[in-house]
N, C-alpha and C positions, 0 to 999 in steps of 0.2 A: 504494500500500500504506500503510494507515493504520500510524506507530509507537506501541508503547504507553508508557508514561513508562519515564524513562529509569531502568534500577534501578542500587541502590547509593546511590543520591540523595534517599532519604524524609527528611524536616526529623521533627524530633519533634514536632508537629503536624499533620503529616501521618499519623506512624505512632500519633497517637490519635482521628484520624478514621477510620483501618482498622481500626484496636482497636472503635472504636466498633460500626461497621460488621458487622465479627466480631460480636461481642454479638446484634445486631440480628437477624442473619443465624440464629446460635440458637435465638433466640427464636420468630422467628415459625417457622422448622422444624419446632420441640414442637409450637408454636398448633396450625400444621397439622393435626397427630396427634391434637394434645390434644382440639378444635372435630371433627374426624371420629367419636372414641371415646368424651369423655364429655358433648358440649353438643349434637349434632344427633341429635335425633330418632331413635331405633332401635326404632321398633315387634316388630322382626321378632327382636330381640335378638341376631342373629347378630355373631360375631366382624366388624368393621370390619377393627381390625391398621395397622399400622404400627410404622417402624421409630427412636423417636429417638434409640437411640442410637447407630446405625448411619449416621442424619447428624449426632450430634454430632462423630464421629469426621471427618469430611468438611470441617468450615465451615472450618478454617482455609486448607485447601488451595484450596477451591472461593473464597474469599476473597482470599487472594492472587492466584490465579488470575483473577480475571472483574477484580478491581480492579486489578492491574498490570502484567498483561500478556499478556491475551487484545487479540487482532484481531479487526476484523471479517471478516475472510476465514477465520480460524481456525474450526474444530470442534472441537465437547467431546462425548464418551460417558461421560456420566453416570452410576457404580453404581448397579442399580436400586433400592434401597434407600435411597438420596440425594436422591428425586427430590426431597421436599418441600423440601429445599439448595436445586436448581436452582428450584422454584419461589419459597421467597422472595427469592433472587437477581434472578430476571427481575421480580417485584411491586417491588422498589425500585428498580428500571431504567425500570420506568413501562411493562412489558412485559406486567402481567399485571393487571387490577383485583382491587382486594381482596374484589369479590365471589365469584370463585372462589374464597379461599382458605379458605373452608368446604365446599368441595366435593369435597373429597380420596377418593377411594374413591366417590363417590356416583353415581348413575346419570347419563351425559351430562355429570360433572364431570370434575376433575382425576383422571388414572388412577393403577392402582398403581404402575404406575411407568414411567419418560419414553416417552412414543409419541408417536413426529412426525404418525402418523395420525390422532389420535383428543385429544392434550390441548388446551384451549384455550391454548395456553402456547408459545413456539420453542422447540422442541426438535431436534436436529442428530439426533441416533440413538436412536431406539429400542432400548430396555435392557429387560432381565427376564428372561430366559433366560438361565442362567451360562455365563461365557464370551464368549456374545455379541456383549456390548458394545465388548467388549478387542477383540476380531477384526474386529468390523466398520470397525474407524478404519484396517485395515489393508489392505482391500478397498477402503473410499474414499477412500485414499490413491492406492491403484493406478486405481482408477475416474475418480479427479478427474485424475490427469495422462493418461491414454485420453483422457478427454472432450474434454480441452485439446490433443491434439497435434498438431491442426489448425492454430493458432497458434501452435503453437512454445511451448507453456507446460508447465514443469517441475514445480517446486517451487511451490504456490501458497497457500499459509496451511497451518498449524501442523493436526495431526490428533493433538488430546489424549484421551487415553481415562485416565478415573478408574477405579481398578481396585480390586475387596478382594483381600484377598491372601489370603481361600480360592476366589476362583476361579480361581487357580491352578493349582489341583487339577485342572481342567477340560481332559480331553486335547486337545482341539479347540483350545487356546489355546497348545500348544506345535507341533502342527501347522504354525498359521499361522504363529511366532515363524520354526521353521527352513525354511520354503519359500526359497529361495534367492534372489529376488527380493526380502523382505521386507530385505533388509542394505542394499540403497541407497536406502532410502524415509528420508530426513534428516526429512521434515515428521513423523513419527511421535516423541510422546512421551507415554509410560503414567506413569503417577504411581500406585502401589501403597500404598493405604489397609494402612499392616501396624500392623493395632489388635490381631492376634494372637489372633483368637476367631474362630472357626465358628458354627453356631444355638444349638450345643448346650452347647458350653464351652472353655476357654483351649485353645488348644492345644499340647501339652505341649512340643515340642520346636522351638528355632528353626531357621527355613528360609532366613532371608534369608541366609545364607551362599553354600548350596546354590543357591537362584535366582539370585545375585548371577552365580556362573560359569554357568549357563546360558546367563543371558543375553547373557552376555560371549562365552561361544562362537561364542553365534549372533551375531557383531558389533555386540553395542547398547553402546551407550556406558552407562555405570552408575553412577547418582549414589546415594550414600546419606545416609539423614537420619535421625539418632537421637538425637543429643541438640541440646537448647536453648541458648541463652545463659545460661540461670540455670543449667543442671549443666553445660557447657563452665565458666563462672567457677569454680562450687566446685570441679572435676576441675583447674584451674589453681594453687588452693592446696595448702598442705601435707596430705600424707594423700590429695591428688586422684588420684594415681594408683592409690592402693588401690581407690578407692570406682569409680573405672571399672574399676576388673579384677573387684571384687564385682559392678556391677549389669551386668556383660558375663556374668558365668558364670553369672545367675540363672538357673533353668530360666523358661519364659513364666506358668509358677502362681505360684511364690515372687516375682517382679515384681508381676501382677497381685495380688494377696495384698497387699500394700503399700499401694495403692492405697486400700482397706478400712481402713484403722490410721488413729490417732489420731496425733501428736504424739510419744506416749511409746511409743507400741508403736513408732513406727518407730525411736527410737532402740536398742529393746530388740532388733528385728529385725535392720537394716539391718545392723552392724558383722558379722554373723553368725559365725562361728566358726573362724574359717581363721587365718592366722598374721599377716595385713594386721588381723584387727578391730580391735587396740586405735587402728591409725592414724585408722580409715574411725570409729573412737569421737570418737576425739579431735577429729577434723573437723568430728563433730556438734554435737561440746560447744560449739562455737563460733558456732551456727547459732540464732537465733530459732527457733519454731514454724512461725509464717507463714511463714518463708522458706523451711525445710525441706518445710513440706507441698507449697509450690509447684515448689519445683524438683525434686519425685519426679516431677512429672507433667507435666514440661518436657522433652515429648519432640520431636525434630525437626519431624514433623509438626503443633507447635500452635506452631511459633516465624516469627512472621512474618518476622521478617526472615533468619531460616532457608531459609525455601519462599522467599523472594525471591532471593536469594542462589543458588538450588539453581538458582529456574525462568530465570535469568539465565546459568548455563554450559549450559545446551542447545546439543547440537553443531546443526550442521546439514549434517555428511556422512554419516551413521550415523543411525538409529533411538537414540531414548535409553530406558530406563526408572529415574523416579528411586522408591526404597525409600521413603520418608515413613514413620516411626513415628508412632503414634498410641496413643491411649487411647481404647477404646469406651464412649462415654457421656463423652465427655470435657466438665468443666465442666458434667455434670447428676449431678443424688444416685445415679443408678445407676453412674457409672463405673466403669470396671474388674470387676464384676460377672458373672460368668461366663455367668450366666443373662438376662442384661437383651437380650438379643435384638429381643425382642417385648414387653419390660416398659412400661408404661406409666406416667408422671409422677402423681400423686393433682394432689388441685385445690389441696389445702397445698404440695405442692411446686412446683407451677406459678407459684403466687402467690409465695413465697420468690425462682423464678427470676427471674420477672416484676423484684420489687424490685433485686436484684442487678446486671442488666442495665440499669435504668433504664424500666421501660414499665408497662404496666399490664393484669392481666390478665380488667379490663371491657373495656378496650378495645383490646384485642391488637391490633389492625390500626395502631393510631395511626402517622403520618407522622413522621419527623423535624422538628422546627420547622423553616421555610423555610430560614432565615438561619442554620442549623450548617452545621459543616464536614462533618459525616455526611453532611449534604445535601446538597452541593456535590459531594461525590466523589462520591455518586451520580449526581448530575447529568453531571457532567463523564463519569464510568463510560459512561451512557447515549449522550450522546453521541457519544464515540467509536466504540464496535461498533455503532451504527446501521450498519442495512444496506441500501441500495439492491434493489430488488423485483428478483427474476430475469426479465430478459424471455425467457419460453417458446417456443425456437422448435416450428414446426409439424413433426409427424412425416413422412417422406418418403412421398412415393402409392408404394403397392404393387400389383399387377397382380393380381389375383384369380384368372386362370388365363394361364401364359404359353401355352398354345398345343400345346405338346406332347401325342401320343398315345403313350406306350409301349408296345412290340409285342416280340414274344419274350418271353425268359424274365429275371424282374430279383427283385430283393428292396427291402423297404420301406428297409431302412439304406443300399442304396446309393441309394436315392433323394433322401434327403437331400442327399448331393454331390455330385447333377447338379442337385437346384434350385438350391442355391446358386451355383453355377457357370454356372447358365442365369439368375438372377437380375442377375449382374453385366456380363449384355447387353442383358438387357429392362428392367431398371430400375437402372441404373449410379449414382442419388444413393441411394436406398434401399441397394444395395447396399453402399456404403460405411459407410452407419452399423450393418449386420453386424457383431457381433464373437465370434466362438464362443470357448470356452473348451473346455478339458479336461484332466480330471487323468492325461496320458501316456497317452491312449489314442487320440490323433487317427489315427493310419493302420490300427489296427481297428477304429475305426467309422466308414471311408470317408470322413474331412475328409482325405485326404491330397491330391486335386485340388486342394479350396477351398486347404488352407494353400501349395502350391506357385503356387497364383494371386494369394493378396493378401500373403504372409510371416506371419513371426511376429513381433509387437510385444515390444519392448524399450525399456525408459528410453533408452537408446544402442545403438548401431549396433555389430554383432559379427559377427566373421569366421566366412564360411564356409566352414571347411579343407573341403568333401568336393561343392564347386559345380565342380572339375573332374575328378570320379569317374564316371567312366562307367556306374558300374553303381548309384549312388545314384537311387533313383528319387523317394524325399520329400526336397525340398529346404527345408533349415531356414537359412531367409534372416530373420535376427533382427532388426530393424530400428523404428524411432517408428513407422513410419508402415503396420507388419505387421497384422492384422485378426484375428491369432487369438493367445488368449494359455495359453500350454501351464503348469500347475502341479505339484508333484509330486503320487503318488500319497497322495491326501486329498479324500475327497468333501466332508468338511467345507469346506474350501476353495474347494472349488469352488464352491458354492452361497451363499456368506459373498458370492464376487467378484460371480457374479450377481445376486445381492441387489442389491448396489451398484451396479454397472455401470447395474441397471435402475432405477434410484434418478435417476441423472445428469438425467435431464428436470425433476424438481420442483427438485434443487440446486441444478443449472449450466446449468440452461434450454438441453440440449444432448440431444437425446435418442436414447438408441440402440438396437438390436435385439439385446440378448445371447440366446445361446442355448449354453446348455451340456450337452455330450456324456459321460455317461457308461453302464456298464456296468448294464442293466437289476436286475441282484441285488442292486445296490448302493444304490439309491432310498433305499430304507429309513432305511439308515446315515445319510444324507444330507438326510432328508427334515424333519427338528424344525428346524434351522438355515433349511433353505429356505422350510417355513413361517412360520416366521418374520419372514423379508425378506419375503415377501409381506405380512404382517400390517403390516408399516416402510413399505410403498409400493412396494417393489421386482417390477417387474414386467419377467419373463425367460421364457425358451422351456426348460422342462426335458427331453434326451432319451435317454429311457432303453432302450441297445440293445448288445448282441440280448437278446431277452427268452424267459421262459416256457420248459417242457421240450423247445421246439423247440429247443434247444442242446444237445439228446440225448448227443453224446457227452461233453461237459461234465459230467454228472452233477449230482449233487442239489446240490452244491455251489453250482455258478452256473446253479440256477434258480430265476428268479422267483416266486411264487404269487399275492399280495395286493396287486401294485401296477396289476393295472388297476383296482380300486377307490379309485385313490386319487383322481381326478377327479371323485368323486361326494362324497368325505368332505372334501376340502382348499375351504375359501372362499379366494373370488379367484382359482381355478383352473380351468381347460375340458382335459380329458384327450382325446385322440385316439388310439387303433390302427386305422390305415389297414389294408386287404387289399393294396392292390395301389398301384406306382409315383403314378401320375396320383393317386389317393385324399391320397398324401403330401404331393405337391403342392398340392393344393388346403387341403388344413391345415394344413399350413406355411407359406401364404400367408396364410392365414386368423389363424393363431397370431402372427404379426408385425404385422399389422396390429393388431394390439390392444395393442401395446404402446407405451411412451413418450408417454401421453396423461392425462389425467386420470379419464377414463371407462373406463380400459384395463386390463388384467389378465394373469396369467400363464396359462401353458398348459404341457401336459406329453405328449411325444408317445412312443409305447411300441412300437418298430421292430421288426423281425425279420429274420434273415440267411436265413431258409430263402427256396428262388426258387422263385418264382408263376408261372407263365404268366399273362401279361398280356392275353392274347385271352380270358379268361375273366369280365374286367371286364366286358365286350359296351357299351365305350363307347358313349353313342349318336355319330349322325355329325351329325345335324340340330343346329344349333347352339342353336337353342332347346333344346333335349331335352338336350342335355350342359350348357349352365347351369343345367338343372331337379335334374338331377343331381351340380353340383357344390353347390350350394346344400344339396341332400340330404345332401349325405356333410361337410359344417362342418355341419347341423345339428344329424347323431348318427347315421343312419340312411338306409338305401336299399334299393329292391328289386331284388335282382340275378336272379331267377327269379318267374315266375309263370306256374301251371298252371289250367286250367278243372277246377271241381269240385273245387280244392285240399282235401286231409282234414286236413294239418297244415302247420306253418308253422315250419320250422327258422331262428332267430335263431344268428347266427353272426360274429365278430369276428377280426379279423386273421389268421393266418398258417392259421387253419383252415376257414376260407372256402373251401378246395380241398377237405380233407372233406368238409363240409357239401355242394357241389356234384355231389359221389360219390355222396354217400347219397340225396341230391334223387335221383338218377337208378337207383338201384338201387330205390327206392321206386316212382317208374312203374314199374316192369318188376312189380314183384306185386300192381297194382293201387291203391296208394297216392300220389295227387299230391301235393305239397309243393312249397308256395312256400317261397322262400330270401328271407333281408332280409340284408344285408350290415349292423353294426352298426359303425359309425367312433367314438362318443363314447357310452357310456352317462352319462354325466354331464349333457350336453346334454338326452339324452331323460328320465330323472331328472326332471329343472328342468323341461322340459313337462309332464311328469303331476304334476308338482306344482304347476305354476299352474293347469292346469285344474281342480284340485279348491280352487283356492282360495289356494294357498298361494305366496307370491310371484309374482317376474313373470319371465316368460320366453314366447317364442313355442310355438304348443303345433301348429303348423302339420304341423311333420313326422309327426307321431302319426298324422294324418289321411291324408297321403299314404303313408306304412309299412305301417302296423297300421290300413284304413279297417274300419268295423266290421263290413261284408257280407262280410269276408274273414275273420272273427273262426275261427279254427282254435286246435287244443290246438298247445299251442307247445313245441319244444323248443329249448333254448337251451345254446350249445354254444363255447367258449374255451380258449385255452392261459391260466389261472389262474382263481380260486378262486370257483367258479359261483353263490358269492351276488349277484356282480356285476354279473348279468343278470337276474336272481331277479322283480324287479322288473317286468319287460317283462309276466309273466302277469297282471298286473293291471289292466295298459289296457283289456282287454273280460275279464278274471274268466275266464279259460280254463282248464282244467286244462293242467300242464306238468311234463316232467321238463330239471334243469338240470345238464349235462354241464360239466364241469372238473375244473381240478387241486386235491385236499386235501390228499396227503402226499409228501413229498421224493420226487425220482426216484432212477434209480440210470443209470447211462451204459447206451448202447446205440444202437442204429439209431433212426432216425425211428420211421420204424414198429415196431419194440416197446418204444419209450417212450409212443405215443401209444395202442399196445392196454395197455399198463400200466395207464395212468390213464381208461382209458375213452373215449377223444377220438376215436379212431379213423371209418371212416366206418363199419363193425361196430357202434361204441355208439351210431351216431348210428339208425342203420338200426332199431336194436333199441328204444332210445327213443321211436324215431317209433311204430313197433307195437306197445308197449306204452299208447299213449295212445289210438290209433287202434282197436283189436281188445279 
């Protein structure tokens, strides 16, 4: 473990090459913004954007921070509003050339903000999405010791997340805070940018109190940082105790407001009117100009040796979050500015800063002269957090089909827990790097075998009062070395862990098979965070079960409509709804297999509690003929009926595949043949008719064997959710078609009169067909 220097020990030499440094760091931040907005080329005139005051407010923290005492094992999540911080940070580490740092916003350049996908720059977390960032270091905190508990590795480098303190605001971020696991993660410390502004304007009333005991409830240890050494001094003289009870009771405008004043207005303001001004006058009277203007804006946050001091008591039994005050726009002409959000530097002011700092702004990019000490602590900086290459191990071989036919009667969600449970015979290394998740819902959606076969993971090992209860039947054996990690109810959460978990291959060159369980209605809620981690690298098995108004007596409440479209609309994503046991397997084989790899991706599989008869599949038996067919059913698509002189052709997906096979058969009887296609991924088929015509790449192989075109029939197309989702299928051969689903909430009931509700029945499917056909 690399140490960082030792703090409490900076020479005053030292603390003017990180003065320096600060400066530098500023500067080229603006450039960034400045070289994006008003020097590169904008034919198209459209807003560029950026944000400098939003990392002025940042450099001193991210300053302290990268130069005294980040690790190389450490992670930082970057405010995404920071990012240009983080990149001229990394361009003086020798991390980034300065030809990118024209490229801020530009196509194939630096992005808006930090993506480990996509910047040319190291980036730890992907940021942009509020909240995000903050939660994510608290997911790969939990991810990074999973990955590790193979070795016995706990605690293994610092997980810093840079925070604004309006995305506080962000309920997803109190969520993760009080999960109950989040209290012994010691490697977790948030550092909260509190510059006290939103997009729009100051905001009026202070919170840091209020967050202060939250946080503290929820066991974070809690450092605050509000003022500097220049107002600690004055607050130390006569009158100081007045002038901290004035600038403590300011409301966050009449502070800000301050900021804005010259010299004499601050004297005019500051004493303000209470029974303390003549002291907090007098105190003034005593104060140069200079000194006064500078120690208004001598907030914890801009005091180095403050943040050194702060980043130096980090517990490390407790999660910490330290307050950092700050000034937005701090140390630019915009500071304190309500509106400076999105404001932009003129080329006059750039030049002014330019001078101030020492650089030049012909030539923004200039290096430090070799032979500084600016240079040196960068050098030395560099040095140290260099990081040794993660060697990637290889992903575990998985079996494509174990073997198994299912017979009788089953459902797609308990299928699930007999693959995995049949996994951990047929393929015992694969099986291990398994690790499901769920937010409290593992024994209603059938993990209760899987968790009573591999436990349930914990930092330490905890008792199980109810392992000598005779009538417990899910045994909750808490333990390192458990394979399933349970969260409280928070889908946010849950998709934050997966995220990360599925990350572990590119970070820790460890790669595993997450796949997380929750309640199909619930996707949605779920689903911005998860794209997300997808967009980050994070590649997981999303499953969302039991789904669609097949949960009849449940009511409109817990039913789904629009999430089997979401494997057509989500990149980086292959959506499966299996019909039948075997169909599950074979896509949940399929879905793991593509993960923890670099060419690999997430999946999202959409189950059902209602039971099938499983002789309805008509597996074949010839083994060629069942690989012809399991290859069918991962690549979207299969024919489960076919009739001579077929007149229509019923498309049919998951738990309605029994319908659809009803109606097939009620159709012969008055003259009408109907072939059935059984539909596993519209997504996948999607991506075929869309390479075939041109448009990306994808195999277009199934189309042919499905829908060949001697069989071209009007189609009807028929699902439990929202029948644009299939919509699509009429256009492989231009057929007329009517598309059967769910549009509007249900209401509780039997099977069957929620499914003649909504039209799904084998009745609308009958009626359908004869409508197209007559």
């Amino acid at each position: 473990m690399t140490t960082a220097p030792a703090p409490g020990r900076t020479t005053d030499a030292e603390l003017d090459a990180l003065r320096a440094v600060e400066d530098r760091v500023l500067w080229l931040s603006s450039a960034i913004v400045h070289h994006a907005n008003r020097v590169r080329p904008n034919p198209s005139g459209l807003k560029v954007g950026g944000h400098q005051a939003s990392c002025a407010s940042m450099v001193s923290i991210m300053t302290a921070l990268w130069f005294r005492h980040l690790r190389p094992e450490d992670r930082v999540s970057v405010k995404p509003h920071a990012s240009p911080v983080l990149h001229a940070i990394n361009h003086l580490l020798g991390e980034l050339d300065a030809s990118h740092l024209t490229t801020l916003r530009a196509f194939g350049g630096l992005q808006s903000y930090p993506s480990r996908a996509k910047d040319p720059d190291p980036v730890d977390y992907s940021t942009g999405s509020v909240g995000i960032g903050a939660t994510a270091t608290i997911w790969g905190a939990l991810a990074r010791r999973y990955a590790g508990r193979a070795a016995g590795e706990g605690f293994a480098g610092r997980q810093y997340a840079l925070v604004g303190d309006a995305e506080l605001d962000e309920g997803a971020v109190w969520e993760a805070v009080l999960d109950p696991q989040v209290a012994e993660l010691g490697e977790l410390v948030w550092i909260v940018d509190l510059n006290r502004q939103s997009l729009d304007r100051v905001v009026p009333h202070g919170a840091a109190g209020r967050l202060h005991g939250m946080f503290a409830a929820a066991g974070w240890q809690v450092l605050t940082l509000k003022y500097g050494e220049r107002l600690e001094e004055l607050f130390a003289r006569p009158g100081g105790d007045a002038l901290r009870g004035r600038i403590d009771a300011m409301s966050n405008p009449e502070y800000q407001r301050l900021l804005r004043c010259s010299a004499d207005e601050l004297r005019e303001r500051l004493p303000g009117a209470g029974p303390e001004a003549p002291a907090v006058a007098a105190l003034l009277a005593g104060i140069d100009d200079p000194t006064l203007m500078a120690a208004i804006r001598n907030l914890g946050g801009h005091d180095l040796g403050a943040l050194d001091a702060a980043l130096s008591e980090v517990a490390d039994d407790r999660p910490t979050v330290i307050f950092a005050y700050t000034i937005k726009g701090h140390g630019l002409p915009t500071q304190g500015h309500p509106q400076n959000h999105s404001s932009l530097l003129t080329g006059e002011q750039m030049r002014e800063l330019a001078e101030r700092v020492g650089t030049d702004l012909d030539r923004p990019w200039e290096p430090f002269p070799a032979t500084s000490a600016p240079a040196a602590l960068c050098a030395a900086t560099a040095a140290r957090l260099r990081r040794e290459p993660v060697p990637t191990a290889k992903p575990p071989a998985l079996p494509a089909d174990i073997g198994r036919t299912p017979t009788g009667v089953a459902t797609t969600q308990a299928a699930l827990g007999r693959v995995l449970l049949d996994l951990t015979r047929s393929a015992p290394e694969a099986a291990r790097r398994v690790v499901t998740v769920s937010p409290d819902v593992s024994s209603t959606t059938n993990l209760g075998g899987w968790v009573n076969k591999v436990g349930v993971w914990s930092p330490t090992e905890r008792v199980d009062w109810f392992a000598d209860d005779a009538e417990t039947i899910l045994h909750w054996r808490e333990r390192p070395t458990g394979q399933h990690i349970e969260l409280g109810i928070a889908e946010t959460n849950l998709v934050g862990l997966l995220g990360e978990l599925g990350a572990t291959w590119s970070r820790w060159g460890e790669p595993l098979l997450p796949i997380g369980v929750l309640y199909d209605p619930f996707v949605q809620r779920a689903l911005e965070p998860w794209s997300f981690g997808i967009y980050a690298g994070g590649q997981s098995i999303l499953v969302g079960t039991p789904s669609g108004v097949t949960l009849a007596p449940e009511g409109g409440a817990h039913q789904s409509i629009t999430t089997p479209s979401l494997g057509i609309e989500q990149p980086g994503c292959v959506t499966w709804e299996p019909a039948f046991a075997l169909d599950t397997e074979w896509v949940l084989l399929a879905a793991l297999a593509r993960l923890g790899r670099p060419d690999g991706g997430s999946a999202y599989l959409r189950l059902s509690t209602r039971p099938v008869d499983q002789t309805l599949a008509a597996v074949p038996t010839d083994p060629a003929a069942r690989e012809r067919r399991r290859r069918q059913v991962v690549a979207g698509a299969y024919p489960l009926r076919r009739r001579d002189g077929a007149r229509v052709t019923i498309a049919a997906m998951g738990a309605l595949v029994t319908e659809a096979l009803a109606a097939a058969e009620r159709l012969d009887a008055l003259g009408v043949p109907a072939d059935v296609v059984c539909v596993t991924s519209p997504g996948n088929l999607y991506r075929a008719l869309d390479a075939r015509a041109g448009h990306g790449e994808a195999p277009d192989w199934v189309l042919d064997q499905v829908f060949p075109a001697e069989r071209a029939t009007p189609l009807v197309t028929v699902l439990d959710g929202h029948p644009h989702t299939l919509a699509f299928l009429a256009t492989v051969h231009h057929v007329p078609s009517r598309r059967l689903g769910v549009t509007r909430f249900g209401q509780s009931g039997s099977l069957e009169e929620v499914y003649r509700h909504h039209g799904i029945d084998a009745d609308g499917i009958v009626g359908a067909a004869l409508d197209l056909t007559e």
